[in-house]
C-alpha positions in Angstrom: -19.6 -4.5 -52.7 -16.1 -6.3 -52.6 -15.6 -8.5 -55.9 -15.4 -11.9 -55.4 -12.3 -13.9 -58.1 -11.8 -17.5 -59.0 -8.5 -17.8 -60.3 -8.8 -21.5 -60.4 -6.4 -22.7 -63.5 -3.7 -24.8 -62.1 -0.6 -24.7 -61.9 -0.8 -20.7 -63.0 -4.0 -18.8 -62.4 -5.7 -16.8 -64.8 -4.7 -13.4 -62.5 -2.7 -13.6 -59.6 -3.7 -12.5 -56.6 -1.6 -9.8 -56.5 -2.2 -8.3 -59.4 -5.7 -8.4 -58.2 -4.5 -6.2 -55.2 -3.2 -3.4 -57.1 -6.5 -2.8 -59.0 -8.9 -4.0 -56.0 -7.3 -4.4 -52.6 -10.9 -4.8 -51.7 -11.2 -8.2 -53.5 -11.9 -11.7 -52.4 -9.8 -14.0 -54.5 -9.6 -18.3 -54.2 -6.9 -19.8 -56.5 -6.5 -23.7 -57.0 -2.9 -22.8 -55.3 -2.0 -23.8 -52.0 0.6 -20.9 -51.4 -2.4 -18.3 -51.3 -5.5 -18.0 -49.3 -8.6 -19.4 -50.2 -7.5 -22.6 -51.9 -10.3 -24.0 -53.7 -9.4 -27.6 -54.2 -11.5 -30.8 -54.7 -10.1 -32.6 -51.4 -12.6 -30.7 -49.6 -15.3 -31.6 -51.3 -15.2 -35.4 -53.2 -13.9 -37.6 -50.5 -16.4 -36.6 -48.1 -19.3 -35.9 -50.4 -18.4 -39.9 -51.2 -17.8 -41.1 -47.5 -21.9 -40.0 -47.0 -22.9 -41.0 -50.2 -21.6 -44.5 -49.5 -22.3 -44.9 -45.9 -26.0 -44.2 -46.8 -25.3 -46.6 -49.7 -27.2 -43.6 -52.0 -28.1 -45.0 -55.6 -26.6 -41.4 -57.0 -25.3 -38.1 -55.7 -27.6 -35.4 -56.3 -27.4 -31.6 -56.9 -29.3 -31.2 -53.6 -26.7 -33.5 -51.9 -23.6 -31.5 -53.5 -25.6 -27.8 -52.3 -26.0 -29.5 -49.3 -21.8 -30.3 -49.1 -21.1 -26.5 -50.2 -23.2 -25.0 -47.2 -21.2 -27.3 -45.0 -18.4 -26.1 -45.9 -19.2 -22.3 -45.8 -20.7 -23.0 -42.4 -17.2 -24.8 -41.1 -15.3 -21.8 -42.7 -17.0 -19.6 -39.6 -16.0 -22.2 -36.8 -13.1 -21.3 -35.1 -9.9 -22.6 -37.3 -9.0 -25.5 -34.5 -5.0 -25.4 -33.1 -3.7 -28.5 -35.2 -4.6 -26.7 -38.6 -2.8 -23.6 -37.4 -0.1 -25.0 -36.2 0.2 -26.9 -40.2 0.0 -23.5 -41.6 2.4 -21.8 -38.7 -0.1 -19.2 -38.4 -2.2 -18.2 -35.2 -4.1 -16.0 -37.0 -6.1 -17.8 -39.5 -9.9 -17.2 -38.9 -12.8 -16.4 -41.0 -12.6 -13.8 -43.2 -11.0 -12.3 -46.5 -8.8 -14.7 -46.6 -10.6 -17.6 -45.2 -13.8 -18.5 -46.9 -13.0 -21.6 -47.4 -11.9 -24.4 -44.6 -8.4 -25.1 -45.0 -7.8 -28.9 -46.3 -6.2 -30.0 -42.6 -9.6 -29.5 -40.9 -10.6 -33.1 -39.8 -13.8 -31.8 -38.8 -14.6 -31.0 -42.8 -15.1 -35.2 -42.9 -17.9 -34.4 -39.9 -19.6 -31.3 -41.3 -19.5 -32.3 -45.3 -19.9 -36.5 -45.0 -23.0 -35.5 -42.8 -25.0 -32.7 -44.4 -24.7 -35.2 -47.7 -25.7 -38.3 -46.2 -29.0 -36.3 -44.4 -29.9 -34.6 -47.3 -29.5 -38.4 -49.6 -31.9 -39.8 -46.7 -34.4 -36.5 -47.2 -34.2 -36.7 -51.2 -35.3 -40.7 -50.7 -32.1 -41.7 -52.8 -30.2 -43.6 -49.6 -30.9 -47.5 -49.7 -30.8 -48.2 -45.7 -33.4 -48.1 -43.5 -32.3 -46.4 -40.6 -30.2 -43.4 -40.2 -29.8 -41.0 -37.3 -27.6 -37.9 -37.8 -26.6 -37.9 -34.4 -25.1 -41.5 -34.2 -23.5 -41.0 -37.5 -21.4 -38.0 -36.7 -20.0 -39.9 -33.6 -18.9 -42.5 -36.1 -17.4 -39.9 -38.0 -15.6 -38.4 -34.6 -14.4 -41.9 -34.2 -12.9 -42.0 -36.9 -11.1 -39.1 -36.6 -10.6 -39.1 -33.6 -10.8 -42.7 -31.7 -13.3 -43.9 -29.8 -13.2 -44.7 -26.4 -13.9 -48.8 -26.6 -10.8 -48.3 -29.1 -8.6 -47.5 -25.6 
C-alpha cells in the first residue's frame, strides 16, 4: 500500500515532499504549503463547518458534525475540479488523485458540500435550535450565495 504523509508544520514541513520522492515515489503527501499538492489548510474546513453550524443556529459543533465536514470534503475531492479553479491554478489537469485528495481552497462548491453535510447532521444529532430545515432548500441558498439567484437579476 502507498504511505500516506502529513507534513503539516508551517512555514517548513517536517519532510518535504521531495525528499519523500526519493525514498517513496509511491507516497501521498499533504503539506500545510500552498506551493505543493494536497494543501491541508483550515479554510476548507472552519468557515463552512461555521456557516452550517450557525444557519441551523446549533447550541455546539459536534465530532459527528466535523466527520460529517471531512466526508464532504473527500467526496468533493472526486467531483470534477470545475474550470474557474483550474484556471487559478493555470493547470488543466488537476483531477482526483495523488495529488488531489483534498479540494483545492478556490472550490466555491466546498461552501455547498461542507456547510450542508454539517448543518444535516446538527439537525440529525438534535443539537440545531430551528424547527424546520430541508437540505434541499438550504443548498439553493448556499448556490445563491455563490452564485446569485435569479430574483437577484
Amino acid at each position: 500500500p502507498e504511505p500516506v504523509i502529513f507534513a503539516l508544520a508551517n512555514p517548513v514541513p517536517e519532510i518535504l515532499p521531495e525528499e519523500v520522492m526519493e525514498v517513496r515515489d509511491d507516497a501521498i503527501i499533504a503539506t500545510g504549503r500552498s506551493d505543493y499538492p494536497n494543501q491541508t489548510n483550515n479554510v476548507l474546513g472552519f468557515p463552512f463547518i461555521f456557516r452550517g453550524a450557525l444557519d441551523v443556529r446549533a447550541r455546539k459543533i459536534t465530532e459527528g458534525m466535523k466527520m460529517a465536514a471531512a466526508k464532504a470534503l473527500a467526496a468533493l475531492a472526486k467531483e470534477p475540479v470545475p474550470y474557474y479553479v483550474k484556471a487559478a491554478y493555470h493547470n488543466e489537469d488537476i483531477a482526483y488523485g495523488k495529488e488531489h485528495i483534498i479540494p483545492l481552497p478556490f472550490n466555491k462548491e466546498a461552501l455547498i458540500w461542507v456547510a450542508s453535510a454539517v448543518a444535516q447532521t446538527a439537525v440529525d444529532e438534535g443539537v440545531a435550535r430551528i424547527k424546520h430545515f430541508d437540505i434541499e432548500e438550504y443548498k439553493e441558498h448556499l448556490r445563491c450565495i455563490i452564485y446569485g439567484c435569479p430574483e437577484d437579476e
